[in-house]
N, CA, C, O and CB atoms as a CASP TS submission, in Angstrom:
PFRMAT TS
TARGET T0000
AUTHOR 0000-0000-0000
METHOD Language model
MODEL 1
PARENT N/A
ATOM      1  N   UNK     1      -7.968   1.946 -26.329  1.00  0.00           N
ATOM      2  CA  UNK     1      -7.286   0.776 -25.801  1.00  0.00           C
ATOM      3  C   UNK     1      -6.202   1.216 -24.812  1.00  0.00           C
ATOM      4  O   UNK     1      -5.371   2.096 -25.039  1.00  0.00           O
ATOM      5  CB  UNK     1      -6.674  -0.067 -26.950  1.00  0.00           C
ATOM      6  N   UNK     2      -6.311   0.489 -23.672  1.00  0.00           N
ATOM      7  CA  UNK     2      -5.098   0.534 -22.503  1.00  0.00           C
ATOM      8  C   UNK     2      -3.706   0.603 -22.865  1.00  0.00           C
ATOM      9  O   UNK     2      -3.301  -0.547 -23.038  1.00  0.00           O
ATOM     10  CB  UNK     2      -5.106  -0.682 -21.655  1.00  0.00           C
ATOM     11  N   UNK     3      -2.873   1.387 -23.039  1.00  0.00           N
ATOM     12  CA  UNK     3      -1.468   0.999 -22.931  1.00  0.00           C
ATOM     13  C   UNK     3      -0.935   0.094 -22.119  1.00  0.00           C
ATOM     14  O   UNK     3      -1.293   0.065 -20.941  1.00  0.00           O
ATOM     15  CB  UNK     3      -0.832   1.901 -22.688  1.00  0.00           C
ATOM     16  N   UNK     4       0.176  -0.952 -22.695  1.00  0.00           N
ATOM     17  CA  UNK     4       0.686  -1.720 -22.418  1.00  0.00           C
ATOM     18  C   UNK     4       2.096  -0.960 -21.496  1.00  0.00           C
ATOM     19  O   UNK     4       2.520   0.169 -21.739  1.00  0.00           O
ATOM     20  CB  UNK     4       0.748  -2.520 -23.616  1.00  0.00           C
ATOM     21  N   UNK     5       2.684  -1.944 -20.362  1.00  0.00           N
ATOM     22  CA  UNK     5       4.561  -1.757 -20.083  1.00  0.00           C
ATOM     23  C   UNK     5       4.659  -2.845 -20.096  1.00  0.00           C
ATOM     24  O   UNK     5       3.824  -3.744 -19.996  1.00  0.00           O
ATOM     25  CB  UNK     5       5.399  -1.091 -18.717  1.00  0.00           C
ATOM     26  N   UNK     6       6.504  -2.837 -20.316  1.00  0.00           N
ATOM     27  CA  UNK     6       7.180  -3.920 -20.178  1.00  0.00           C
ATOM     28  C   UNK     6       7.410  -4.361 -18.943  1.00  0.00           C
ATOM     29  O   UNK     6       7.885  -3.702 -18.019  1.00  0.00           O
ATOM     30  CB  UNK     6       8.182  -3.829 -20.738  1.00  0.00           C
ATOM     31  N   UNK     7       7.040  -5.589 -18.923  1.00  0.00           N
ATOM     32  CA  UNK     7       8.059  -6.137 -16.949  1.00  0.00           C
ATOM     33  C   UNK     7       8.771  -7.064 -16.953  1.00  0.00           C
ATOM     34  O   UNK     7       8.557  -7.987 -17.739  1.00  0.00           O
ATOM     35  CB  UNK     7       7.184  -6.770 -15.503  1.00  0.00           C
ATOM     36  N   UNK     8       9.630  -7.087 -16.239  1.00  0.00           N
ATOM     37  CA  UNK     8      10.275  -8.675 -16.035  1.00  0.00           C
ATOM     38  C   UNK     8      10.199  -9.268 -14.611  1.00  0.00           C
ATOM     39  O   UNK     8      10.336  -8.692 -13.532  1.00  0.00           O
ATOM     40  CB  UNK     8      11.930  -8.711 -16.396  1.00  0.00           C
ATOM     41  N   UNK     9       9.926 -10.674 -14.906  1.00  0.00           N
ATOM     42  CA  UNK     9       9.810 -10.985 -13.235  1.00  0.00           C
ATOM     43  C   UNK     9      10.764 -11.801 -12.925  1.00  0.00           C
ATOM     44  O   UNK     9      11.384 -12.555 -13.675  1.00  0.00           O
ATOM     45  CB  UNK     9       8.489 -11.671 -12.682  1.00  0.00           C
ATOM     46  N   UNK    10      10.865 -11.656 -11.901  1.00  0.00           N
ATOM     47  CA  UNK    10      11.993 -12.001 -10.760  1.00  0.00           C
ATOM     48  C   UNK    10      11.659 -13.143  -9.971  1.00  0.00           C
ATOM     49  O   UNK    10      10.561 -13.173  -9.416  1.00  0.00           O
ATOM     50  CB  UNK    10      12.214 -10.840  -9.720  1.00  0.00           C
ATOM     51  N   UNK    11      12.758 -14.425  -9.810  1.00  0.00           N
ATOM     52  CA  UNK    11      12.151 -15.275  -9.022  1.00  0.00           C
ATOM     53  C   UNK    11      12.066 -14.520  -7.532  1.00  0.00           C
ATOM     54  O   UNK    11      12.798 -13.538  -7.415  1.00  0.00           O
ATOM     55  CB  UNK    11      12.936 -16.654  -9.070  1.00  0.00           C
ATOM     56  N   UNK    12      11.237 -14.888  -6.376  1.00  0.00           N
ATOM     57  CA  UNK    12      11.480 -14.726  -5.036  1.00  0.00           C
ATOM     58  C   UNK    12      12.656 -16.091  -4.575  1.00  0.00           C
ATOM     59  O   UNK    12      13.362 -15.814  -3.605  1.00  0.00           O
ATOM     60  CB  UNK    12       9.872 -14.749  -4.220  1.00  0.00           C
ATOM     61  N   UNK    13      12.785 -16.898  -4.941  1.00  0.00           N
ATOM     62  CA  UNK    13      13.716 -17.988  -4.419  1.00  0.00           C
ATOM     63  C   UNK    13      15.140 -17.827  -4.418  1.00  0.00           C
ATOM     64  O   UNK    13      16.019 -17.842  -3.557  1.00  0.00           O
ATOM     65  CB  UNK    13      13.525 -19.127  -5.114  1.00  0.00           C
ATOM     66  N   UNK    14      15.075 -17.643  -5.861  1.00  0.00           N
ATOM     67  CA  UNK    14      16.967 -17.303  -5.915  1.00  0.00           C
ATOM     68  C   UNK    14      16.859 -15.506  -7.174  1.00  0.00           C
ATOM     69  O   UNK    14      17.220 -15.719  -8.332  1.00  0.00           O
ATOM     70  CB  UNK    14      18.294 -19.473  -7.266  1.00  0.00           C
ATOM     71  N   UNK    15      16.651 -14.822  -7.028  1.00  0.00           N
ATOM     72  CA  UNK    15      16.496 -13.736  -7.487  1.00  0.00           C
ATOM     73  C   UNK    15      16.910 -13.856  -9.339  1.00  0.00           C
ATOM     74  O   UNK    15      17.232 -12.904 -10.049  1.00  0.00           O
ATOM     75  CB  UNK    15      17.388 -12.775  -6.496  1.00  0.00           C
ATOM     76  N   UNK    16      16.809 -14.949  -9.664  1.00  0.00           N
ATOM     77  CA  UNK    16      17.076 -15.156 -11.184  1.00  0.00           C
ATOM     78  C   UNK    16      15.993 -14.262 -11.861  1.00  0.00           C
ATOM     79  O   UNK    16      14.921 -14.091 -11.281  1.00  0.00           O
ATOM     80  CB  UNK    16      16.939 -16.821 -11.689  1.00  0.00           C
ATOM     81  N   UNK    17      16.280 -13.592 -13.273  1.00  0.00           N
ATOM     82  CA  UNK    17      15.501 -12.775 -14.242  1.00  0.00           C
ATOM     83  C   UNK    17      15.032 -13.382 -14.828  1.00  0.00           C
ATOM     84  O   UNK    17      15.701 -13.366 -15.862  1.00  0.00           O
ATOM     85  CB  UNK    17      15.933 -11.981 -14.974  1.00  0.00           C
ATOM     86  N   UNK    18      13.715 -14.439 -15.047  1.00  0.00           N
ATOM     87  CA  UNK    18      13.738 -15.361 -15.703  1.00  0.00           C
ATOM     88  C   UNK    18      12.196 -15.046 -16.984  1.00  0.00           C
ATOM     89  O   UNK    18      12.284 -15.694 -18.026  1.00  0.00           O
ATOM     90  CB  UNK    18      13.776 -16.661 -14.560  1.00  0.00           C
ATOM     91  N   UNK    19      11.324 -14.401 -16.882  1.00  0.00           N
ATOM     92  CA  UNK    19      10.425 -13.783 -18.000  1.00  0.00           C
ATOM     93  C   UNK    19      10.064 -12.485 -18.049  1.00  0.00           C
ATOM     94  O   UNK    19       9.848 -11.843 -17.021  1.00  0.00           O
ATOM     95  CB  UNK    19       9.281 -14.343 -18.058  1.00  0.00           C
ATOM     96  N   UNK    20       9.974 -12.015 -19.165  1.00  0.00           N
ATOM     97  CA  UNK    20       9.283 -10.583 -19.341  1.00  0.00           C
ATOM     98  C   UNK    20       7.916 -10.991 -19.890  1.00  0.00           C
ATOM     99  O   UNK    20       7.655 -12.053 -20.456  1.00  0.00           O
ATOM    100  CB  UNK    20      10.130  -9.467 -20.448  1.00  0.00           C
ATOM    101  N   UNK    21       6.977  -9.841 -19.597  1.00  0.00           N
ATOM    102  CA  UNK    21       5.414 -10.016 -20.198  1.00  0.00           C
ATOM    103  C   UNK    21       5.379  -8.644 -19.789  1.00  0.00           C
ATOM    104  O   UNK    21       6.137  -7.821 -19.277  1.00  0.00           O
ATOM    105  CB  UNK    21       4.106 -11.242 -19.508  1.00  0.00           C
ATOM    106  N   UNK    22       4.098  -8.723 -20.252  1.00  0.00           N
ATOM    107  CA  UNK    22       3.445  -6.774 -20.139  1.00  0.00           C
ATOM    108  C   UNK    22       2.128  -7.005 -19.465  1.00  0.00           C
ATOM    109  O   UNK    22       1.499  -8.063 -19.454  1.00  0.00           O
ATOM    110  CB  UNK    22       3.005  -5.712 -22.024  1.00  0.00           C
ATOM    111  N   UNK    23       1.716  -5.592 -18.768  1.00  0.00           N
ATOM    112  CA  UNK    23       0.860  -5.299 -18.045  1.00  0.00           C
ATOM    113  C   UNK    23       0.113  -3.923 -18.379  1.00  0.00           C
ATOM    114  O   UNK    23       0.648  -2.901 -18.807  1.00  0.00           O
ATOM    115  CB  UNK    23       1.415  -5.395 -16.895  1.00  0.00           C
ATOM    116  N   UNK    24      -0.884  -4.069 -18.167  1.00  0.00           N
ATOM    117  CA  UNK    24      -1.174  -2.478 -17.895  1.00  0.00           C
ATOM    118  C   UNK    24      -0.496  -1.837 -17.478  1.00  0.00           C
ATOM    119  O   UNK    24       0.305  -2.138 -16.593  1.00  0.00           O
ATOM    120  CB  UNK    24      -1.991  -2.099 -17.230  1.00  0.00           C
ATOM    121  N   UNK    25      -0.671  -0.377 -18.187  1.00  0.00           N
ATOM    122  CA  UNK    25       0.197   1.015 -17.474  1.00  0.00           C
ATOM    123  C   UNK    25      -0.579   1.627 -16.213  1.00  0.00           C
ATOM    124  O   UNK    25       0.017   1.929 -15.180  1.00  0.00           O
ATOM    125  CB  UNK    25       0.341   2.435 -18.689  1.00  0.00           C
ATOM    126  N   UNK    26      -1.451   1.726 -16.321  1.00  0.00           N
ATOM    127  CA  UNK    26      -2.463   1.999 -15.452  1.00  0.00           C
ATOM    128  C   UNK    26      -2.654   1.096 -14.342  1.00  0.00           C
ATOM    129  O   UNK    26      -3.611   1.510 -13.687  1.00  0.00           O
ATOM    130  CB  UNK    26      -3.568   2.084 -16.120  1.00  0.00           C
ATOM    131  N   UNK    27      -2.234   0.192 -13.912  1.00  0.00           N
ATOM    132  CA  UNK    27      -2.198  -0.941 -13.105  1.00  0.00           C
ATOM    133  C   UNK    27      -1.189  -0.554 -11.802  1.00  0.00           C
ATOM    134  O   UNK    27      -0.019  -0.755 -12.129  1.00  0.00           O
ATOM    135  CB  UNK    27      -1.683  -2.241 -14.025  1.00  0.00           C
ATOM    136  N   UNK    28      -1.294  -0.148 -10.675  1.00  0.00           N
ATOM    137  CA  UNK    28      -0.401   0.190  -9.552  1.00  0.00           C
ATOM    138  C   UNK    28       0.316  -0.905  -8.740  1.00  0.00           C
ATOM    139  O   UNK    28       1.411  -0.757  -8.198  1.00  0.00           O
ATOM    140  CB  UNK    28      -1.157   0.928  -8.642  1.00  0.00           C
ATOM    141  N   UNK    29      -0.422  -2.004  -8.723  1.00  0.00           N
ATOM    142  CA  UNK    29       0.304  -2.927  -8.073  1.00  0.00           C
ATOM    143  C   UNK    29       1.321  -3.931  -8.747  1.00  0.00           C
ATOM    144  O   UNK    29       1.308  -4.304  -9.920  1.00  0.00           O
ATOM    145  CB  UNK    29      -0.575  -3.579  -7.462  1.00  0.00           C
ATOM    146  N   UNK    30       2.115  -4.250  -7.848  1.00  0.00           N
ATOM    147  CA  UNK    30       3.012  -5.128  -8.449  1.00  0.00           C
ATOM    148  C   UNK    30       2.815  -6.795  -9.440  1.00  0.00           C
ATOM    149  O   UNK    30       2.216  -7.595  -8.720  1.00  0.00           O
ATOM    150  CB  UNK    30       3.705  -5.313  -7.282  1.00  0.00           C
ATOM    151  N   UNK    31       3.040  -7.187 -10.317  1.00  0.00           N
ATOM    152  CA  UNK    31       2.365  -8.434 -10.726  1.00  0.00           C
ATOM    153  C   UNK    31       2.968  -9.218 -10.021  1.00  0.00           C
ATOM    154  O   UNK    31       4.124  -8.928  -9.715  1.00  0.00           O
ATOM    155  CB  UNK    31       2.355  -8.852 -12.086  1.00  0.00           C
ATOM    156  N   UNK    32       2.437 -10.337  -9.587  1.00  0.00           N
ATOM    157  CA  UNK    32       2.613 -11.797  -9.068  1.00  0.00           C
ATOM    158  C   UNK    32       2.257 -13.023  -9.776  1.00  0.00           C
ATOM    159  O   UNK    32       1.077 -13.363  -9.871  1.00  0.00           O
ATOM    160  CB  UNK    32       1.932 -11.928  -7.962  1.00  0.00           C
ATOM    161  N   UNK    33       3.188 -13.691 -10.267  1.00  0.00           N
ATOM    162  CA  UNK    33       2.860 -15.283 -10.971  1.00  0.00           C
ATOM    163  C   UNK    33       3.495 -16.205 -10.384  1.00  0.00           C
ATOM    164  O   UNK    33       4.450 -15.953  -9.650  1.00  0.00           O
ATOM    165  CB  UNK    33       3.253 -15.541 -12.453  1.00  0.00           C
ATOM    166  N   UNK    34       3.081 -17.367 -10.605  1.00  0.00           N
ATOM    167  CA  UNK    34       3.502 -18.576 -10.060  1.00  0.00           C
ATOM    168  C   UNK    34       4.143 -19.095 -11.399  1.00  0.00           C
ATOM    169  O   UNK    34       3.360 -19.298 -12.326  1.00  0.00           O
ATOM    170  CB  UNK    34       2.286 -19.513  -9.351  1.00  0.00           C
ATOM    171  N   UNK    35       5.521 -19.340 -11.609  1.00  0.00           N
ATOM    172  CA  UNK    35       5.712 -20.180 -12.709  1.00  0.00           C
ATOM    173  C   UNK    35       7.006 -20.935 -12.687  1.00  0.00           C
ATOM    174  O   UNK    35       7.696 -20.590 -11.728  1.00  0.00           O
ATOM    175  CB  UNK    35       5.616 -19.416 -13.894  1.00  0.00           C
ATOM    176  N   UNK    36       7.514 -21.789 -13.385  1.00  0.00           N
ATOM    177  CA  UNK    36       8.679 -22.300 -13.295  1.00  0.00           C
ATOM    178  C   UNK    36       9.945 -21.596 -13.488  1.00  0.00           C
ATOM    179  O   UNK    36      10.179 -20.900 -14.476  1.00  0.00           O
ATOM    180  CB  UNK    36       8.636 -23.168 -13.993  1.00  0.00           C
ATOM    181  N   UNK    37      10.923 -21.834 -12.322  1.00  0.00           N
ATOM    182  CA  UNK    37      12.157 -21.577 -12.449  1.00  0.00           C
ATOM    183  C   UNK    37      13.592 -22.109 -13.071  1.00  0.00           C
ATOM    184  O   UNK    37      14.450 -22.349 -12.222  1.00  0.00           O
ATOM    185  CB  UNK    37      12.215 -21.486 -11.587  1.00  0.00           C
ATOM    186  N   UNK    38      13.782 -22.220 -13.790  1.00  0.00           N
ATOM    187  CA  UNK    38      14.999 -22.936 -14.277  1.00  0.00           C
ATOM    188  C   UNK    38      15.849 -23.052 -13.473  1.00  0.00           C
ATOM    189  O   UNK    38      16.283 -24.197 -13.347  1.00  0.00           O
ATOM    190  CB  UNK    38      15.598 -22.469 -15.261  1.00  0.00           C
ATOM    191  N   UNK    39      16.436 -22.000 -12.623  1.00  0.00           N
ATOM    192  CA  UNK    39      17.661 -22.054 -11.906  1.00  0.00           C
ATOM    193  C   UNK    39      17.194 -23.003 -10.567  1.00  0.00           C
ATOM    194  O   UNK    39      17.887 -23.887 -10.064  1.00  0.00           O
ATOM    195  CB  UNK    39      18.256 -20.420 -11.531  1.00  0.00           C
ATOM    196  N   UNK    40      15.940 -22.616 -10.160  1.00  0.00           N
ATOM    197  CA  UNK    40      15.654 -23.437  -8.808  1.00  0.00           C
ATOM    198  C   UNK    40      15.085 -24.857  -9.146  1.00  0.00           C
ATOM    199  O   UNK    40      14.983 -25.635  -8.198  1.00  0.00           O
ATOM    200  CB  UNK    40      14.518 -22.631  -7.821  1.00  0.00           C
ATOM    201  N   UNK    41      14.587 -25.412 -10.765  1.00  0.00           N
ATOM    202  CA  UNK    41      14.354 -26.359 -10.937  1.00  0.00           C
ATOM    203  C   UNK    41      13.131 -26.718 -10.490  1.00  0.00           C
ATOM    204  O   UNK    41      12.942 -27.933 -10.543  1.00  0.00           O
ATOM    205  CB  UNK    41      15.167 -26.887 -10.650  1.00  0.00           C
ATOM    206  N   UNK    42      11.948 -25.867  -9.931  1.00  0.00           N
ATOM    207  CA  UNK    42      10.464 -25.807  -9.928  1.00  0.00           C
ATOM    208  C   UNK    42       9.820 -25.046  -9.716  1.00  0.00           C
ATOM    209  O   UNK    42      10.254 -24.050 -10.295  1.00  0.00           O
ATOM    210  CB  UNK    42       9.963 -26.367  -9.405  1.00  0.00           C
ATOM    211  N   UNK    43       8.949 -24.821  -9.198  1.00  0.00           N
ATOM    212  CA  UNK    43       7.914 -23.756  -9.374  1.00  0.00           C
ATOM    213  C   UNK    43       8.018 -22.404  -8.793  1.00  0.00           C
ATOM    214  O   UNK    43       8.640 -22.694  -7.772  1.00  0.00           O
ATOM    215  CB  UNK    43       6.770 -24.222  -8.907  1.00  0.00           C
ATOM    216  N   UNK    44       7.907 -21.601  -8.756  1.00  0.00           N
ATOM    217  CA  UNK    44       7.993 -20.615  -7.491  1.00  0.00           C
ATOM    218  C   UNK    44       7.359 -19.316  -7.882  1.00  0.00           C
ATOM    219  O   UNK    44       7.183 -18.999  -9.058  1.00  0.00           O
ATOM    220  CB  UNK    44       9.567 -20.309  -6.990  1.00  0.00           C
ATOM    221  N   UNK    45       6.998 -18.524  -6.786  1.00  0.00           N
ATOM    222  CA  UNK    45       6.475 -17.179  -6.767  1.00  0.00           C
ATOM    223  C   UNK    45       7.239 -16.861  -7.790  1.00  0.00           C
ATOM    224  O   UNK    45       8.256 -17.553  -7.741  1.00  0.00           O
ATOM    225  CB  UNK    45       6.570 -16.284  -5.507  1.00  0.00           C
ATOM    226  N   UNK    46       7.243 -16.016  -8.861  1.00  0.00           N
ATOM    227  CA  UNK    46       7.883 -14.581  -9.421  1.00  0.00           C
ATOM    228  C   UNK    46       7.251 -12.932  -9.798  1.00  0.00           C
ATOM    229  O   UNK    46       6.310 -12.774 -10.576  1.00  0.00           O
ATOM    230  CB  UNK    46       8.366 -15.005 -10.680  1.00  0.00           C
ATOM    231  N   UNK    47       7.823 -12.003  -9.229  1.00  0.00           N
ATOM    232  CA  UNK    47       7.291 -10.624  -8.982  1.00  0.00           C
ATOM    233  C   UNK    47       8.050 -10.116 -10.008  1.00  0.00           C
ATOM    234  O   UNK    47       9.129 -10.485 -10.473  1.00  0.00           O
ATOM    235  CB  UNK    47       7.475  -9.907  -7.519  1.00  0.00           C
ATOM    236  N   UNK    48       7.029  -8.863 -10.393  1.00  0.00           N
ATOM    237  CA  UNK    48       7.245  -7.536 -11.081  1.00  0.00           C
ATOM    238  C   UNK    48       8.851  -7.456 -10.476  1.00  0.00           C
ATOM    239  O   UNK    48       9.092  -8.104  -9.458  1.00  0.00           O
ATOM    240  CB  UNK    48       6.000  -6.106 -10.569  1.00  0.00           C
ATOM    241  N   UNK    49       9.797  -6.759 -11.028  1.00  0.00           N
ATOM    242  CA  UNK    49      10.612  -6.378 -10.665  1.00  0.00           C
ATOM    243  C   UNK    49      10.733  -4.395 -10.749  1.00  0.00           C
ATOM    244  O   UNK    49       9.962  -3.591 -11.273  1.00  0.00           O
ATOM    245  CB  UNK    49      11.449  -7.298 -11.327  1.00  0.00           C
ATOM    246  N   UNK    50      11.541  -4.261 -10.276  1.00  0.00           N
ATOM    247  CA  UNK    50      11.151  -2.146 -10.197  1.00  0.00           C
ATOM    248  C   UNK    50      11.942  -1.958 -11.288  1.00  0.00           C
ATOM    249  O   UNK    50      12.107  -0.827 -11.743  1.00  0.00           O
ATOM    250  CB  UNK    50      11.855  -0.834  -8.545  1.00  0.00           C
TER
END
């Protein structure tokens, strides 16, 4: 079985820390989700953070 990492993503709108989830370790690219922001009050890009 794949090892798991930890990530947290980052809005792109207002740079709020707003979920962690895990990814593959083995996985090189950055994750990208679309999900709700609290601070911006709707939806928005959020990225892997480094």
């Amino acid at each position: 079985m794949a090892e798991r990492k930890r990530v947290v993503l980052v809005c792109d709108e207002c740079g709020a820390r707003n979920y962690e989830t895990t990814r593959k370790a083995t996985e090189t690219t950055r994750l990208t989700i679309k999900k709700f922001c609290p601070a911006c009050s709707r939806h928005t890009v959020h990225r892997e953070s480094k």
